[in-house]
C-alpha positions, 0 to 999 in steps of 0.5 A: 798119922799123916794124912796124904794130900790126894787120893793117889798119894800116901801121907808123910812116913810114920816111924814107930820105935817099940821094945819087945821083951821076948818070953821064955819058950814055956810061957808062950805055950797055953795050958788049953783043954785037951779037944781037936779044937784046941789043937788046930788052934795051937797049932795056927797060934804056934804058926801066926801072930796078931790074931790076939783074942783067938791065941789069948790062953786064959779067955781065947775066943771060940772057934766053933761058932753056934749062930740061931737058925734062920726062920722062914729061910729060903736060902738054906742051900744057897752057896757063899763064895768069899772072893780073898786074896793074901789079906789073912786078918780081913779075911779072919775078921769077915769069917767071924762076922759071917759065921756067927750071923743067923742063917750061916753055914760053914759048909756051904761057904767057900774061901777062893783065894787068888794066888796059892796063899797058905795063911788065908787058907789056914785062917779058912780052915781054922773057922771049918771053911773049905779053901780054894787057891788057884794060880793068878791070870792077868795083872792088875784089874784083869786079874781081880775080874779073872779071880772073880770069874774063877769064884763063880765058875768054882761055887756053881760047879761045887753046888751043882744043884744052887739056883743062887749064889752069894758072892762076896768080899773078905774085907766086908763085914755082915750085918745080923740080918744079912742072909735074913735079907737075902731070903726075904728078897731071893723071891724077886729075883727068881720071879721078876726077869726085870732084875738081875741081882740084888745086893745088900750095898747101898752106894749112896747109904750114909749115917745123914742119907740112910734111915730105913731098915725095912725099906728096899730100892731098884737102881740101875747101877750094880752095886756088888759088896755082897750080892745075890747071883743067879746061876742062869744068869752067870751060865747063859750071860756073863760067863760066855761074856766075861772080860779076856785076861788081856783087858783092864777093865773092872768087872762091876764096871762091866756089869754096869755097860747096858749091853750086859744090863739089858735095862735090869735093874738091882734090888738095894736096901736103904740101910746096907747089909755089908759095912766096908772095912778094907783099907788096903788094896789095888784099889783102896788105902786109907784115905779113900776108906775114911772118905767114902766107906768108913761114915757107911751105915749099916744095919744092927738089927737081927729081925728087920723085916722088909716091907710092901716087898711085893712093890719092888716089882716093875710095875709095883715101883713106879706106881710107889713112885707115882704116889711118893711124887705127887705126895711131895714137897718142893723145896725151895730151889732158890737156895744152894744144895750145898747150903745146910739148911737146903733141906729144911730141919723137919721130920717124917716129910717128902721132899722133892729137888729137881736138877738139870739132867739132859741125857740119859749120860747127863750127871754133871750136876748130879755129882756136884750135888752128890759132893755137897751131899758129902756122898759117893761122888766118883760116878753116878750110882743109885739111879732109877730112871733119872730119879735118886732116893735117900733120907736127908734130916729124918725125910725123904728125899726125891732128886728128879733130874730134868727134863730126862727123867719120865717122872717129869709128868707127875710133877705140878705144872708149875715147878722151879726151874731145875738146879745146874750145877756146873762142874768147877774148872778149881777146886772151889766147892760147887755153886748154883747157877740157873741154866743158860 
């Protein structure tokens, strides 16, 4: 293949030249058993093609999918909207991740569908999931927001009596713990007026910057991509509130505007629940995914148990981050983020680096480094009060950015001057200035 050179360009064509020798009409009807399973899958196979292990006649993958019941799960009655569009094979690939994760319940999940797309909704009912299609509104971003607002507004009048819901995408794939994630974190949400979603994404949670499974952040930053939804919030907040057809606006950028955050925060996980793999779309191609989702790590346990749940509280986190600071180690800010051995080769320390943030707004040298960091660099996501977290080399990693940040206080009287990097005016790789 043909890499393009940006992100809004498409690589040179490729041409493929392949020769197909067609089979007699007997030969492609498979001798399957004689069950209602059976028969919705022939029928699907006799409609569809290139769903391969699923129309395979002699080893076809099952249907009815029997995941282990979820101990301890809290979240029994909460409802899934899957947010699709007319991308059947994600969808059918997303389905199957979720339906065979511990805790999963066919009937308690909803396929919404923007645009009245029959294969998506067949691949829905195929699994045993209920489909729901409805006529597009708006063009473009205004008509993502619009199909979201439609799912939400659909899941929460089809359980009438769900507290919660679990809102997410056809091109995700669940780790096993997923709804396991969600119960063990639902009760921070119900009780802490300070948060207002958690979600099983981390922005920032690569294979180099992403270590812990049992470790939890708040962020100010909405992170969606599979996410937990409370239904006052939706009912008294963002429904009333939602973007009108009419306005281009990216929903989750939306959530993001501090008039509907309201200085609340998410729950994220340092190790994500949800693994993008979704290469096309209004907002997505190829070279996009393999820059900023494909090296995503996610979780592969089934059991993960998170730990000190009760210090994501308001007041419980930051006396977490008090004692993480004052155990830290400075790095030496003489050298350049963007140098490999920045971060010394040594397990199991804290370390902490400081960058020039002036404002609260102020994320120029934030996204320099986030580049050098090889992470999301496109905006500023994952903070807490001018304060990022994440493993580098098997550490952690604390980047304060100053003087904005309140955790200035808990730093020794003598720290280094903190890094600017400047945002270049080519395309050379940032270099470390000190500030003028």
């Amino acid at each position: 293949h043909h890499r393009s050179a940006t992100l809004d360009q498409w690589g040179d064509p490729v041409t493929l030249t392949v020769t197909i020798k067609p089979l007699p009409l007997v030969a492609s009807v498979c001798d399957w058993a004689h069950t209602a399973e059976s028969k919705r899958r022939q029928q699907f196979c006799d409609k569809y093609e290139g769903y391969f292990s699923l129309c395979h006649c002699t080893d076809p993958s099952p249907l009815l999918l029997h995941p282990e019941p979820l101990k301890k799960n809290i979240i029994v009655d909460t409802p899934v909207a899957v947010i699709a569009s007319n991308r059947p094979k994600y969808l059918f690939r997303m389905l199957r991740t979720l339906l065979s994760t511990s805790g999963s319940d066919p009937t308690m999940t909803t396929v919404f569908i923007d645009g009245e797309y029959e294969e998506p909704a067949d691949v829905a009912r195929l699994l045993g999931v209920r489909a729901v299609t409805h006529n597009p509104v708006g063009e473009k971003n205004a008509r993502i927001s619009q199909h979201y607002k439609a799912a939400m507004v659909g899941i929460f009048n089809l359980y009438p009596s769900a507290e919660f819901a679990i809102i997410i995408e056809e091109d995700l794939d669940v780790a096993p713990d997923f709804f396991s994630y969600f119960s063990q974190t639902m009760p921070l949400l119900r009780t802490d007026s300070s948060l207002y979603c958690v979600s099983a994404w981390n922005d920032q949670g690569y294979e180099h910057t992403a270590e812990d499974v049992t470790m939890l952040y708040r962020v100010e930053t909405m992170p969606g991509l599979g996410w937990l939804l409370k239904r006052s919030l939706f009912k008294d907040e963002l429904e009333p509130a939602w973007p009108s057809p009419d306005k281009h606006w990216d929903w989750d950028m939306w959530m993001r505007t501090s008039g509907i955050r309201k200085d609340r925060e998410c729950i994220i996980p340092d190790v994500s629940r949800t693994y993008h793999f979704g290469s096309t779309g209004l907002n997505m191609n190829p070279y996009f995914q393999e820059t900023y989702f494909a090296k995503h790590k996610v979780n592969t346990l089934p059991n993960a148990q998170l730990a000190h749940v009760e210090r994501l509280s308001r007041g419980g986190y930051e006396e977490l981050l008090q004692l993480l600071i004052k155990a830290g180690r400075m790095l030496d800010h003489g050298n350049s983020p963007c140098d490999k051995d920045f971060v010394p080769d040594v397990k199991d320390r804290i370390n902490i680096m400081l960058i020039q943030m002036k404002t609260q707004s102020d994320f120029e040298t934030w996204l320099q480094v986030a580049k050098c960091f090889k992470i999301w660099d496109l905006d500023a996501r994952g903070f807490h009060k001018g304060l990022w977290r994440m493993w580098f080399k098997s550490s952690q990693l604390l980047i304060i950015g100053l003087p904005y940040s309140p955790y200035s206080k808990f730093l020794p009287k003598t720290t280094p001057t903190p890094i600017y990097l400047p945002k270049p005016t080519t395309a050379a790789a940032p270099v470390s200035t000190k500030p003028g």
